[in-house]
N, C-alpha and C positions, 0 to 999 in steps of 0.2 A: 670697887674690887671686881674683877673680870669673874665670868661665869667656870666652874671647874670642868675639864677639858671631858672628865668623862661622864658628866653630868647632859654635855652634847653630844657624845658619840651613843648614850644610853636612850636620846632622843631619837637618834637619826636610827636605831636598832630598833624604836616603835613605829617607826614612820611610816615602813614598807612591810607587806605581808610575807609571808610564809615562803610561795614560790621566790619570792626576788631572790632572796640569800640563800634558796637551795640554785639557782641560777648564778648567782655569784659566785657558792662556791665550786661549782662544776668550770666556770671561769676561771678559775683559780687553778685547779688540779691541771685542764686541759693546758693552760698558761706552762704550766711547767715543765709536759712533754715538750712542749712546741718550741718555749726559748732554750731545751737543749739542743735541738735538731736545726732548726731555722739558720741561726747568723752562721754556720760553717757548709753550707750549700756550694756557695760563691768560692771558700776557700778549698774545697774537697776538688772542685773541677778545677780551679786553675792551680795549685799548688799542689794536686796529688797526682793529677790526670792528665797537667801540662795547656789546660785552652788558655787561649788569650781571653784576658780581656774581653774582647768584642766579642769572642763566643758566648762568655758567660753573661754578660749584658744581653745577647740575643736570646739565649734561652730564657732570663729571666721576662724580655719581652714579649716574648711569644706563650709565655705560662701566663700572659695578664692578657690574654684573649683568652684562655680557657676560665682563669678567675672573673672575666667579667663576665662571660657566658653562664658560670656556676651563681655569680653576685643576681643578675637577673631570673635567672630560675628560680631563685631559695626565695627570692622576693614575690615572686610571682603567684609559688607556689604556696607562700604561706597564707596571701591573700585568698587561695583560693580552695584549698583544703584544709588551711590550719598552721597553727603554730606547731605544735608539738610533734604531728607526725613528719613533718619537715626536718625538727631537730633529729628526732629519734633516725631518719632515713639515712640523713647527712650525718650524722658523729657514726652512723654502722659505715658507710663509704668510704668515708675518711680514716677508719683505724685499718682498714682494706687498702688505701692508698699508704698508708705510712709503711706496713708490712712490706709491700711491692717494693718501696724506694729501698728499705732493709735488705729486699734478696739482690738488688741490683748492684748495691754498692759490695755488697759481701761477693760477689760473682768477677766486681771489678769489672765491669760491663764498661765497655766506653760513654764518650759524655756523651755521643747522642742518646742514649739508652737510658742515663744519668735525670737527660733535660727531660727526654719523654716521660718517667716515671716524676718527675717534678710536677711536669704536667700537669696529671693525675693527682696529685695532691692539692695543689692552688686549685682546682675545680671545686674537688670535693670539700675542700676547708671552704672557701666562697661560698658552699651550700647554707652553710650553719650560720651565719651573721646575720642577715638580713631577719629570719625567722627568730633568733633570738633576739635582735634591737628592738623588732617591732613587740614580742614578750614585754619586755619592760615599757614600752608605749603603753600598750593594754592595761597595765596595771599601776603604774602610776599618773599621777596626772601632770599637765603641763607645769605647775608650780615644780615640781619638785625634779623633772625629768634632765635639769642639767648635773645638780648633785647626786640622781639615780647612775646617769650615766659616769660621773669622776667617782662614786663607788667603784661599778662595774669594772672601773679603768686601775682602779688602785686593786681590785684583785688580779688583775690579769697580767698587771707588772711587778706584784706581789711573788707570780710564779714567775714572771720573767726577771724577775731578781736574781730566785733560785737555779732557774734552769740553765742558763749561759753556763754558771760555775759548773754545774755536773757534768756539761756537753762539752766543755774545756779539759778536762780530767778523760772522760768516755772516750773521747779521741784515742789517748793514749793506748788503747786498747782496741777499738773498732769505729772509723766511722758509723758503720752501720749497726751499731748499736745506739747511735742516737736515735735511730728513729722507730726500733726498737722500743725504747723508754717513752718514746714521744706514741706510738700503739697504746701500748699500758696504761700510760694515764687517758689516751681518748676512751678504755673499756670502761674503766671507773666512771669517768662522768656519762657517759651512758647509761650506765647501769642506775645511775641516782635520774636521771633524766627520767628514764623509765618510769622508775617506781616512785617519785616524788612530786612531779610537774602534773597538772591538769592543763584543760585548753581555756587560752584566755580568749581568745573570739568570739565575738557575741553572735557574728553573723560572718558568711564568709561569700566569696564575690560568683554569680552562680557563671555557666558557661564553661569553654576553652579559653585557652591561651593564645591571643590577636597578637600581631603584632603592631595595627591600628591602636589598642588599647593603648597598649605599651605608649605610643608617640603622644597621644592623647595629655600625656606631660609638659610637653613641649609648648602648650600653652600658657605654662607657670613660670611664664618671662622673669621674675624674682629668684625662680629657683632654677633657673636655666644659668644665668649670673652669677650666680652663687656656687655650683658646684664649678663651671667655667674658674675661677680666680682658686677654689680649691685645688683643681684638676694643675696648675702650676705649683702648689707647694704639694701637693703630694710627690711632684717630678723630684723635689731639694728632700722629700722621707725616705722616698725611694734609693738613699744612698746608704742609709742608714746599714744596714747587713750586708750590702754587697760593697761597695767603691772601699765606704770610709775601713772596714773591716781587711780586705788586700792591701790597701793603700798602708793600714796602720802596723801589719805582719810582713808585706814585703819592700816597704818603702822604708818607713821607722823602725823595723826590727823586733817589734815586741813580740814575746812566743804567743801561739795560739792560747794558752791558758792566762794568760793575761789580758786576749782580748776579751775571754768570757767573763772574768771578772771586769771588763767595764762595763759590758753590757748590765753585768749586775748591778754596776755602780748607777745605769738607768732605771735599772728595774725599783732599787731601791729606791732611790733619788725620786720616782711617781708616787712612790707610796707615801711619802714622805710630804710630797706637795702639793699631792692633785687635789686635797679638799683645798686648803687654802687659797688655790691655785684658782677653780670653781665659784668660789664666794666671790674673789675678786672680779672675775669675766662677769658676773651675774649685777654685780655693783657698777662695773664701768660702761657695760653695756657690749652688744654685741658687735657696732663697729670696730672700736679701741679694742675689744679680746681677741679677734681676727687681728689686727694691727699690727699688734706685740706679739703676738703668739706668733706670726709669719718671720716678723725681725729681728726675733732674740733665734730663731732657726737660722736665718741670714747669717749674723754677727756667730754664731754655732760654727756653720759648717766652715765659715770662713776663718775662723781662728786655726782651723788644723791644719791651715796652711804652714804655721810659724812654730805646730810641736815640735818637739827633740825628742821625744820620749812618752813613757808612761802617764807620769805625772800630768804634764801639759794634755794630753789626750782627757784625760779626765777632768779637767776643769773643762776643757770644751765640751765634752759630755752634758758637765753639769748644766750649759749654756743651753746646748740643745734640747734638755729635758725641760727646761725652765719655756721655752716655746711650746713643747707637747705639750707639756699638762693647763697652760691656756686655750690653747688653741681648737684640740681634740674635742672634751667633752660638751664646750660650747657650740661648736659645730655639729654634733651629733645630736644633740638639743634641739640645735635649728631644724635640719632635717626631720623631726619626728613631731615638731611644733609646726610647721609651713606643710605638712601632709593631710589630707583629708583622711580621719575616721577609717575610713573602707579603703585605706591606699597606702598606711602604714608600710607594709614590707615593700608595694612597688617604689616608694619612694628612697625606701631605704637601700635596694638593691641597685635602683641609679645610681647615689649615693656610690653605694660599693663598688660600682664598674667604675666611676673615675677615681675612687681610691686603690682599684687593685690593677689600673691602666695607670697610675701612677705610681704606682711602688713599684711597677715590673717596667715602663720604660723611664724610670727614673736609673735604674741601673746600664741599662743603654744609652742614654746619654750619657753616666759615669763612667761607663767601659769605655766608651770611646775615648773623653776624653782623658783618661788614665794611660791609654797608649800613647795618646799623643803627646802628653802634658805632664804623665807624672817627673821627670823632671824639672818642671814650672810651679810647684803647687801652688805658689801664689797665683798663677795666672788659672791653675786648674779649679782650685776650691774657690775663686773667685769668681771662675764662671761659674759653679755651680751654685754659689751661696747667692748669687742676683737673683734666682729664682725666689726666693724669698721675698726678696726686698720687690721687685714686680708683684707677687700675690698681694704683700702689704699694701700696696701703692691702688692695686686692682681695688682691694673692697673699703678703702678707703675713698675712694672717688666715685664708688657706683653704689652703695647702698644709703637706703635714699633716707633724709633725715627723718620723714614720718616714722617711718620703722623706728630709727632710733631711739627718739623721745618715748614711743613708746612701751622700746621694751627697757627705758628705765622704771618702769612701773607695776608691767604685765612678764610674762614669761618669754622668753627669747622667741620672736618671727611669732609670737603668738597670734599677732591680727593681719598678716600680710594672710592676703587670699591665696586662690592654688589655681587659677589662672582663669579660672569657671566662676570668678562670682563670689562665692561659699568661702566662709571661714574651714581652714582648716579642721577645726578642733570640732566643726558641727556636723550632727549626724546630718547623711545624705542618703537619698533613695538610690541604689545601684542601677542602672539600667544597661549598662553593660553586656554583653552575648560573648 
């Protein structure tokens, strides 16, 4: 007889301490402004304000040099003054950036004014990841750091379930009321960040900010690799809110309040799957979870070449979300397992600049080819779904069997070094300036 279901989630409720799930649910809340405001970006400048395509691909390009600049700061910084005053600095900036884009779109300011106040937001949001992944680094340990992370994940599309559907409906009434909503809940979780988080650093890195330090990575030839084959499927996520979202409102027809309910149908569909999703990546190991998680993306984006409609968009959904919720937490794992100790946030803020250089020039190469292509979809979503299938192919062929065998046993990248010698997971003397 199988174990009763909440007899394990009553397990996994003792597992982590206090901080994590006031941290998940600030996840959670902030989730909710965010996926009302976020996927209608893309549609606000070209179906309200008239850019093409390639503008709105360009601005969202050009906002992934201000989020990797923000992804490496927040990482920097956490290493070096802390976790928590990081978080607190970044969610007050951020409910500052979201206000901004509110008066801008309510003023009906053109799209440069649009992308600039965009800008400003991808910065500031970029602030806050790094200092909060490495948070849960700190206090969990490597055993448990891939199901801490498919928690964190299953809260944060928990709100992004809810929040597509509100920001579908808000329309109705003001864009810029979305980001409005998406303010309010950043003050909430601030307000609990505040008053309920302590600092989890034991120690923090003494000196300035090099930018030799920084390069000093560059040595972690495994994790140089590694983000490298990521840095191509983030290009196939990066469609996600902008391409597939125009393409599916002004190509297929479907109203804007329908596309927030698919997004819901992802939101829910994570929550839904990401533990199971996690056990499995942790069983098959991390080559095959990288594998499958890039090729059921693949086989995702590629199917939306052949919708008609609603319906069909959402099974492809489904397909897409079935690649996230392998793919993501496993890799976020890696990252925080293949880091030294003392380099937690630098690692993870790398990490973040080729995931937010790839959610922002994933939509440039979408824009583009949507100008040229959306009457091809087959040829369009075909080119864009190979991105997939190359990342599949990428860490399939370059991560090296030791690893593997090993981490069917140990914790994901737990014994691959950091390019210096030293186990990741082992305390190190800083010497650092």
């Amino acid at each position: 007889m199988g174990s009763d279901p909440g007899l394990r989630w009553g397990s996994a409720l003792r597992r982590y301490d206090r901080q994590f799930w006031v941290l998940l649910a600030v996840q959670l809340i902030v989730a909710v402004g965010f996926g009302a405001a976020m996927p209608f970006v893309s549609i606000y400048l070209h179906n309200q304000l008239g850019a093409p395509m390639t503008v709105v691909g360009t601005v969202m390009l050009v906002s992934a040099l201000a989020a990797a600049v923000g992804r490496i700061v927040g990482g920097e910084a956490a290493d070096r003054i802390g976790r928590r005053p990081v978080l607190i600095t970044s969610m007050s900036l951020r409910i500052a950036a979201f206000v901004l884009m509110a008066y801008v779109i309510h003023q009906r300011l053109p799209a440069l004014a649009v992308g600039g106040a965009f800008l400003v937001v991808r910065f500031a949001g970029a602030l806050v990841r790094p200092a909060l992944m490495a948070t849960v680094a700190d206090i969990v340990g490597p055993v448990r750091r891939v199901e801490a992370y498919a928690l964190f994940r299953i809260g944060a599309n928990a709100g992004w379930a809810v929040g597509p559907a509100i920001g579908g409906f808000l329309v109705a009434t003001s864009y810029a009321s979305l980001f409005l909503v998406t303010a309010a809940a950043s003050v909430v979780g601030l307000v609990i960040v505040a008053l309920f988080t302590r600092e989890t650093m034991s120690h923090t890195i003494p000196g300035g900010f090099s930018l030799r330090s920084l390069l000093a990575v560059a040595r972690d030839r495994q994790f140089l690799v590694f983000i490298g084959w990521c840095a191509v499927l983030f290009l196939l996520m990066g469609q996600f809110a902008s391409t597939l979202g125009v393409f599916s409102t002004s190509v297929l027809g479907i109203t804007e309040a329908q596309l927030g309910l698919l997004f819901t149908v992802n939101g829910l569909a994570v929550v839904l799957l990401q533990w199971p999703a996690a056990r499995l990546a942790s069983r098959i190991g991390v080559r095959w979870g990288l594998v499958v998680g890039c090729t059921l993306y693949a086989l995702g984006y590629f199917s939306v070449a052949f919708a008609a409609g609603f319906g069909w968009l959402v099974a492809s959904m489904l397909v897409i979300t079935s690649g996230e919720v392998v793919f993501s937490p496993t890799s976020t794992a890696a990252v925080a397992n293949m880091a030294p100790s003392a380099r937690v946030g630098r690692y993870m803020g790398l990490f973040g600049l080729t995931e937010a250089v790839g959610w922002s020039g994933g939509p440039f190469i979408g824009g583009v080819l949507f100008d040229i292509l959306h009457r091809a979809p087959v040829a369009m979503w075909g080119a864009i779904g190979s991105l997939g299938l190359i990342a599949a192919g990428g860490f399939a062929a370059t991560l090296r069997p030791r690893a593997e065998v090993q981490a069917a046993t140990t914790p994901l990248w737990e014994t691959v070094t950091d390019g210096e010698g030293a186990p990741p997971t082992s305390p190190r003397v800083d010497t650092e300036n």
